[in-house]
C-alpha positions in Angstrom: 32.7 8.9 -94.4 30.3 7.3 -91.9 29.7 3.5 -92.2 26.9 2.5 -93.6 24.9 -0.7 -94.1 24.1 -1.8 -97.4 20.4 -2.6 -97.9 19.0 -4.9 -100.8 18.5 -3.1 -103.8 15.9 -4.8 -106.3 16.8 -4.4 -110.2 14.2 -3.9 -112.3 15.9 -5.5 -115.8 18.8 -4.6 -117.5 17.7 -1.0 -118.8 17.3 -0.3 -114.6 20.5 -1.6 -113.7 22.2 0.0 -117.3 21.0 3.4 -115.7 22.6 2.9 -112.4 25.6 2.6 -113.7 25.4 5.3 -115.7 24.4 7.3 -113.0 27.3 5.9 -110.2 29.8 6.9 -113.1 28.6 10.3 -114.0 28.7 11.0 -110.1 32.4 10.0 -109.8 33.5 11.8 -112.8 31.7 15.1 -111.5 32.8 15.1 -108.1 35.8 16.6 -107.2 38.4 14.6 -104.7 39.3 16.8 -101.7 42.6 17.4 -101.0 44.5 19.7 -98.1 45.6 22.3 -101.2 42.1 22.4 -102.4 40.6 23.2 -99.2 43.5 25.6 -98.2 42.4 27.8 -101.3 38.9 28.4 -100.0 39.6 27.9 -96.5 42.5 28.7 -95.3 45.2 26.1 -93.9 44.9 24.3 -90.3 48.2 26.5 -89.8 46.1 30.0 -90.0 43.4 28.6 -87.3 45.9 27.2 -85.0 47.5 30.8 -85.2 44.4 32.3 -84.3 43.3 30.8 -81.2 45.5 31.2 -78.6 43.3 32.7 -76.5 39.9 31.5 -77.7 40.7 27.9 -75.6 38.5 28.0 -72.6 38.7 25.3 -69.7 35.8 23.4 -68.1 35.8 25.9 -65.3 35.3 28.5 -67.9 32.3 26.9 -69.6 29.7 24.8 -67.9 26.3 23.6 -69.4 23.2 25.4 -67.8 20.7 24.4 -69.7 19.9 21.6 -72.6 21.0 24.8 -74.7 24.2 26.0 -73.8 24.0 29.2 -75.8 24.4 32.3 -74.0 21.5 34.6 -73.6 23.0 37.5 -74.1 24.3 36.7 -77.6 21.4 35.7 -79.4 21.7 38.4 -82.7 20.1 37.8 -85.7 22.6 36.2 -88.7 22.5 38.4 -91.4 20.7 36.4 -94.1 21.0 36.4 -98.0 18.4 36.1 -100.3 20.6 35.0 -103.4 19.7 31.9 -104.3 17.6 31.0 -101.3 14.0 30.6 -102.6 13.9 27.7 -105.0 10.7 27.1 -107.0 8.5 25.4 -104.1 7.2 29.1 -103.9 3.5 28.2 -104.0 0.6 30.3 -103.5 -3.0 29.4 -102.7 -2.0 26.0 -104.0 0.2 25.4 -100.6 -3.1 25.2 -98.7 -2.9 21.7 -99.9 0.4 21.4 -97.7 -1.5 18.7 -95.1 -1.3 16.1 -97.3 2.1 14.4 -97.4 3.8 15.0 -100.3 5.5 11.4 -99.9 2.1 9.7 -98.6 2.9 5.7 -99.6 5.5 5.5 -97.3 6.6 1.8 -97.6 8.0 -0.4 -95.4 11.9 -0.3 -96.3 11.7 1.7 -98.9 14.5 4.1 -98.2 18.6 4.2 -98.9 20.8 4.9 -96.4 22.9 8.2 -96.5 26.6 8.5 -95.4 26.5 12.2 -93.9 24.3 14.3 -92.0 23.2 18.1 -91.9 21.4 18.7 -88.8 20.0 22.3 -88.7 19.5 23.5 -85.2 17.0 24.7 -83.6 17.2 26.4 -80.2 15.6 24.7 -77.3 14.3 21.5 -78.7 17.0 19.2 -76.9 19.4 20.0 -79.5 22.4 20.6 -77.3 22.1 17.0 -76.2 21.8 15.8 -80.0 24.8 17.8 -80.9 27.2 16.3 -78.0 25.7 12.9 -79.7 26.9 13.8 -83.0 30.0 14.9 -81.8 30.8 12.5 -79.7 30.4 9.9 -83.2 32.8 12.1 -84.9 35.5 12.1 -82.5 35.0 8.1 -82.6 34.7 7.5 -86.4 37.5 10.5 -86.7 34.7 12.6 -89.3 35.0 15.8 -90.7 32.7 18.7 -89.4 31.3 21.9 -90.7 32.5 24.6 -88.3 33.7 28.0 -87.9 36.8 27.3 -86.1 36.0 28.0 -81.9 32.8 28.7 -82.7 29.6 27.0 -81.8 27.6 28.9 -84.5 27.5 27.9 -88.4 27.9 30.8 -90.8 28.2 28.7 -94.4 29.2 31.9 -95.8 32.2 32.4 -93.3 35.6 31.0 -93.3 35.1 27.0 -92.6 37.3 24.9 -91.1 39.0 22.5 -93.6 38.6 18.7 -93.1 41.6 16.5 -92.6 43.7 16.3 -96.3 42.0 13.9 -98.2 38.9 14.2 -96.7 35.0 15.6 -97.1 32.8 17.5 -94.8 30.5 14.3 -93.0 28.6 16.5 -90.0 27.0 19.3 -89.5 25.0 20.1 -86.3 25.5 23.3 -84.7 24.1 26.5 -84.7 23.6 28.6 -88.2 20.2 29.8 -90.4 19.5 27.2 -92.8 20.8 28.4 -96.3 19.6 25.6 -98.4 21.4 26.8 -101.8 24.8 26.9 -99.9 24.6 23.7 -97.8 24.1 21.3 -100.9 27.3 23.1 -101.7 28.9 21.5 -98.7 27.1 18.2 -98.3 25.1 17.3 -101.4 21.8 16.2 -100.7 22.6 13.0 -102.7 24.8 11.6 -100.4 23.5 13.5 -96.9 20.3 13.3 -95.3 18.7 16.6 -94.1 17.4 16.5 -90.7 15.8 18.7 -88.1 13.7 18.4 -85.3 10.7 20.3 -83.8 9.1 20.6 -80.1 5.3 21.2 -79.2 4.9 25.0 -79.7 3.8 25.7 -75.9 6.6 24.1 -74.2 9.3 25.6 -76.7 7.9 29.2 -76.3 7.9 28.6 -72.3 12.0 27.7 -72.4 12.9 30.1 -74.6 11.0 32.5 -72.6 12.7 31.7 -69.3 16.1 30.7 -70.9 16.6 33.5 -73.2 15.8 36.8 -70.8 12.3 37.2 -71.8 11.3 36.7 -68.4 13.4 38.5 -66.1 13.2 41.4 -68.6 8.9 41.6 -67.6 9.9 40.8 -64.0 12.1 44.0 -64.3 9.0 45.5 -66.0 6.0 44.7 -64.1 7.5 43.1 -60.8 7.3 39.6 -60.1 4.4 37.8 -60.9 3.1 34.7 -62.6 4.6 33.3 -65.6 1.1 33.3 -66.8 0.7 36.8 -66.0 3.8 37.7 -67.2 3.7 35.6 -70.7 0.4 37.5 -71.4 1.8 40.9 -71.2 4.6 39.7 -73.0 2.3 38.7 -75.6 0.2 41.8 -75.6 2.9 44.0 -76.3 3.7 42.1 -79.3 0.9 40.9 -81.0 0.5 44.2 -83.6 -2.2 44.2 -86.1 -1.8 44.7 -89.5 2.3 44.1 -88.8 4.1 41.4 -89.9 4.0 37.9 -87.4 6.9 38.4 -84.3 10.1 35.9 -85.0 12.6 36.0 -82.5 14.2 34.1 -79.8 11.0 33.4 -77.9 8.4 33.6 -80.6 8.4 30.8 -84.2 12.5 30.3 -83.4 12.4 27.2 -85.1 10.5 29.1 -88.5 13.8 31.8 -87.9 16.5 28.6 -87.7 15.0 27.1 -91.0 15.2 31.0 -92.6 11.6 31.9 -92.6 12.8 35.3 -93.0 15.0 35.1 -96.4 12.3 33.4 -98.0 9.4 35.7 -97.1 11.2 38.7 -98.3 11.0 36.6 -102.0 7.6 36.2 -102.1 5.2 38.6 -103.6 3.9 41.4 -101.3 0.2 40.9 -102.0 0.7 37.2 -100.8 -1.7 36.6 -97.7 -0.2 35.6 -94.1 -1.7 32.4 -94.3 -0.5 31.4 -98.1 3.4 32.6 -97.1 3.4 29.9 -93.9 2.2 26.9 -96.3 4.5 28.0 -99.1 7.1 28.0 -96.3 6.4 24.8 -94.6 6.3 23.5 -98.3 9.6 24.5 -98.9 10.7 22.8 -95.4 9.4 20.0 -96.4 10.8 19.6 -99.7 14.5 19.9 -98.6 14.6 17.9 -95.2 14.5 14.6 -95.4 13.6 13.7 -91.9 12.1 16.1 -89.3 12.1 14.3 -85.7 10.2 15.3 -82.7 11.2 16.3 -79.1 8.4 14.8 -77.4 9.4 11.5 -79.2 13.0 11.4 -79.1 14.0 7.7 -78.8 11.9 7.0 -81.5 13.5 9.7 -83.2 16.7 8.8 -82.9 16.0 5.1 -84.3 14.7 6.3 -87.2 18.2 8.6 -87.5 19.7 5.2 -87.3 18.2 3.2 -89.4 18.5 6.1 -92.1 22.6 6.5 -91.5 23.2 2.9 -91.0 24.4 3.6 -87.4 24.6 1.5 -84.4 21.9 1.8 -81.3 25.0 2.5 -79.1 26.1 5.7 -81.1 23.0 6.9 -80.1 23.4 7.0 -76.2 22.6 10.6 -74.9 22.4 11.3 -71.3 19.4 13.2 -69.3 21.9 15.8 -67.9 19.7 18.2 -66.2 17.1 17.4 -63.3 15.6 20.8 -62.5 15.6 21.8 -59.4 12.3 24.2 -59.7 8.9 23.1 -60.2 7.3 23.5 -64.0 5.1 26.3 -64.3 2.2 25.3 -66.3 0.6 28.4 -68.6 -3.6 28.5 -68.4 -5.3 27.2 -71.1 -6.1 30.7 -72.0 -2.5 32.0 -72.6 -1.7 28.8 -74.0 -4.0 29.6 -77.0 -2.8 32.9 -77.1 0.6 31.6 -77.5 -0.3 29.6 -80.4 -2.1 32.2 -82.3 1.5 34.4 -82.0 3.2 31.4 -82.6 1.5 30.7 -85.8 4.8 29.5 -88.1 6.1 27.1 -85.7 2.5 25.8 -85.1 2.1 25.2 -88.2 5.0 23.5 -88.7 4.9 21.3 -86.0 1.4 20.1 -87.1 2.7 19.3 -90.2 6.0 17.3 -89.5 4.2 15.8 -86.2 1.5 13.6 -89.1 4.8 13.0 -91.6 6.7 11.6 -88.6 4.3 8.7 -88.8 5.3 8.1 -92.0 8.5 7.5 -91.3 8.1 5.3 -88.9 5.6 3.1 -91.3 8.7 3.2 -93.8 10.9 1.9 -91.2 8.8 -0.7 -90.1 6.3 0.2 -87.0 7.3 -3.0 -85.7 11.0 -2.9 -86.0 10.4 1.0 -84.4 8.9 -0.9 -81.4 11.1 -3.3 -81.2 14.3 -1.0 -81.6 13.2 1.6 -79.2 12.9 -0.7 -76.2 16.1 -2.4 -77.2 17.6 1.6 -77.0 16.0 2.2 -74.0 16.9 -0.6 -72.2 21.2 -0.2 -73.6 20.6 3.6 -72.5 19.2 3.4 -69.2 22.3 1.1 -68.6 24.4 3.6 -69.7 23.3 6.5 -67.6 22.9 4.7 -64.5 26.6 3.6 -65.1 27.8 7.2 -65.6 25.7 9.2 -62.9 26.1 8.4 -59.1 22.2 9.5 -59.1 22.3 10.0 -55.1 24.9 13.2 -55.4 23.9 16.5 -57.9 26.2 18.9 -58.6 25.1 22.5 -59.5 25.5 23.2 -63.5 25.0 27.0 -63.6 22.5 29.9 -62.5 19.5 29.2 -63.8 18.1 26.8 -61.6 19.3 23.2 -63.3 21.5 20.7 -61.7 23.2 17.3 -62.8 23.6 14.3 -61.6 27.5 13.8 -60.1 29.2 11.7 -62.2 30.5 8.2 -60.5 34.1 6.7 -60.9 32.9 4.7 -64.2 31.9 7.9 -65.9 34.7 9.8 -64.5 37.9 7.1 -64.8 36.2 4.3 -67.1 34.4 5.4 -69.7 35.6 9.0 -70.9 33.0 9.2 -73.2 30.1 9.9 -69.8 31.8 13.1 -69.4 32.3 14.4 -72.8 28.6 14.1 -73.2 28.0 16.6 -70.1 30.3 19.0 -71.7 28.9 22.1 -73.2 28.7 22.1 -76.8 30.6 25.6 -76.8 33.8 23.9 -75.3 33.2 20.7 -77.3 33.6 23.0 -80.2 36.4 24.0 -79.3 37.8 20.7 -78.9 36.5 19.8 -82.4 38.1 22.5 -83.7 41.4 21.8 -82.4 41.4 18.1 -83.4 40.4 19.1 -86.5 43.3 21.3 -87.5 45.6 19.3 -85.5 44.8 15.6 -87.6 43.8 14.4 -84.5 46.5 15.7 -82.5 49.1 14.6 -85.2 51.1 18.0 -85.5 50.2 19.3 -82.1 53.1 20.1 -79.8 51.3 21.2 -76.9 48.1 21.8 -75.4 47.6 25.4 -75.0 45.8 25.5 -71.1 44.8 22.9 -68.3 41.4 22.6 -69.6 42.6 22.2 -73.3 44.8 19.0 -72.0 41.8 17.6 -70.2 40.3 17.5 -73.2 42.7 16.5 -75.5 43.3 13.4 -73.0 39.6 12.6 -73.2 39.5 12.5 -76.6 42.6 10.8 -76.6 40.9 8.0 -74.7 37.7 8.3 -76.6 39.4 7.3 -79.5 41.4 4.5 -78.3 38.3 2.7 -76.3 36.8 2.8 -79.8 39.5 1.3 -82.0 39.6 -1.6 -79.1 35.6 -2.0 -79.3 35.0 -0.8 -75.8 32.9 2.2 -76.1 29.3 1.1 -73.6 
């Protein structure tokens, strides 16, 4: 369970505080106490993983981060999604227009409760890769339980999870996976986890899916190369059909096909118009995140995170691992429109969550926001300048990006500068093995080179954290 920080609760007489209780002991008595046999029912034991993955260990030569998303292009299918219990009753109609006006508009200073566990869903190319290594990299500290497929840096909730250690509950999760609201309170109920996403500026996130995900090299192949301009707008044209359904896929409303536009379009009625289905759906978003944060704002974002999980400034620390090594292409003012037309879910959604996101920050104080990000920005700068020898870079893949060479603090000091340049698909695998394992409890060996690194890293992670020395 993470730590959190108790906040001052007002009672409101004795019928207020008479219903508390009432409440607190109805919650106990419902919820069931985890235990390794319950979870080996449902799950499988740690001993039928371990079995399994042998060969699904991969060293650091075998995986290396190329991009702030570490998926790999090639590999990008559609989940198959459910509709069973998907669509709750925020299906609106005409009604949903009204969607622009925050349905929590008298956001007050301090008027929130913290939460002990977090579901993060996903979405590709908004800087999640580096929120993921922070998550994870808090886990491995405060020795948390996460939702995972084991050796698997995707999240199918209606796969075979990965048990948490015996007398523990699910606390994280954060990787890849459609969100399936109906299944994840199942996991991590909403009452005691705090929903979160986050969203990028529709332009910029088509543009880095389109170069990161093959979009572009497939119309270089095509028509030769030219211009990303030129070649986003014939990209465009060939898929802007009228009269068709609107185009989700890797490049185009991703983050509307993460938070399973999809599944809960196929509920509504037929004869609903384009327009009604994206407010009934950013309704429905709205409703079951708690918190949306925003890329272009990250350190504020990441404050507010803390002050809603009772965290510390310094489990926050991420670190700018990529300094591209090609100049930006910027798209003409022409083709970005364009974009946004085809993009019209995750437009829409971004408008939306980019107005609440102020209200969030009036709950947790605009001052205190201020105040806290410059204190994070200072503590991080620190960091990274510790852990990055900023005069060498070392080349992270084939697409162009480069890191920073890590100096002897981040590489003999502080173990916890390198695990947060890892790539989340080996990190999961390192997850997945301390999981099973009890932290490393009924391990015998490590099963390659890389698989020790790691284990050693974590190892040292671990103990740097129980002695209070983890900046």
């Amino acid at each position: 369970m993470i730590p959190i920080k108790p906040k001052q609760l007002k009672y409101f007489g004795v019928t207020a505080l008479s219903l508390t209780l009432i409440f607190v002991l109805h919650y106990i008595t419902q919820t069931p106490v985890s235990s390794e046999t319950s979870f080996v029912s449902s799950h499988g034991s740690p001993e039928d993983f371990q079995a399994t993955s042998e060969d699904l260990v991969s060293t650091p030569e075998d995986i290396v981060s190329t991009s702030e998303d570490s998926d790999n292009p090639s590999s990008h299918e559609d989940n198959h999604e459910s509709s069973e219990g998907e669509i709750e009753a925020s299906q609106e109609t005409s009604d949903s227009k009204q969607v622009a006006a925050s349905q929590d508009s008298g956001a007050e200073e301090g008027s929130f409760q913290t939460k002990q566990n977090l579901m993060f869903v996903k979405t590709h190319k908004c800087g999640t890769s580096t929120l993921v290594n922070v998550f994870y990299l808090l886990g491995v500290r405060r020795r948390l339980n996460f939702v995972i497929n084991p050796y698997t840096h995707k999240v199918n909730v209606n796969g075979r999870l990965l048990p948490p250690r015996p007398g523990g509950q699910y606390n994280i999760q954060c990787q890849h996976g459609t969100f399936r609201p109906s299944k994840e309170h199942e996991i991590l109920p909403k009452e005691t986890s705090l929903y979160v996403t986050i969203l990028r500026s529709p332009v910029s996130h088509f543009t880095s899916a389109f170069n990161f995900f093959g979009a572009a090299n497939m119309m270089k192949k095509k028509y030769g190369e030219q211009e990303l301009d030129v070649l986003v707008g014939k990209y465009l044209s060939e898929r802007v059909e009228p009269d068709k359904p609107p185009v989700i896929n890797m490049e185009v409303n991703s983050a509307a096909r993460d938070l399973g536009y999809k599944t809960f379009a196929q509920a509504l009625p037929s004869n609903m118009s384009l327009e009604d289905k994206i407010n009934s759906f950013v309704s429905h978003i709205d409703k079951e995140l708690d918190y949306v944060m925003i890329t272009e704002r990250m350190d504020e974002s990441l404050v507010i995170l803390k002050e809603y999980l009772g965290w510390e400034l310094s489990d926050l620390f991420y670190l700018n691992r990529m300094v591209s090594s090609k100049p930006k292409a910027v798209l003409s003012e022409q083709t970005q429109q364009r974009v946004l037309e085809i993009d019209a879910i995750d437009r829409q959604l971004y408008e939306h969550f980019n107005r609440t996101f102020e209200q969030h920050i009036e709950r947790v104080g605009r001052e205190k926001v201020q105040i806290l990000v410059g204190e994070f920005r200072r503590m991080r700068n620190e960091f990274e300048d510790k852990c990055f020898d900023k005069t060498r870079e070392v080349q992270r893949g084939p697409y162009g990006s480069a890191s920073w060479a890590l100096s002897d603090y981040g590489e003999n000091k502080n173990q916890a500068c390198s695990f947060l340049q890892e790539g989340d698909v080996l990190l999961t695998t390192a997850i997945t093995d301390l999981q099973i394992s009890y932290d490393y409890k009924n391990i015998n060996a490590c099963k390659s080179a890389g698989n020790c690194i790691m284990q050693a890293t974590i190892r040292k992670i671990q103990q740097d954290y129980d002695n209070n020395r983890i900046t």
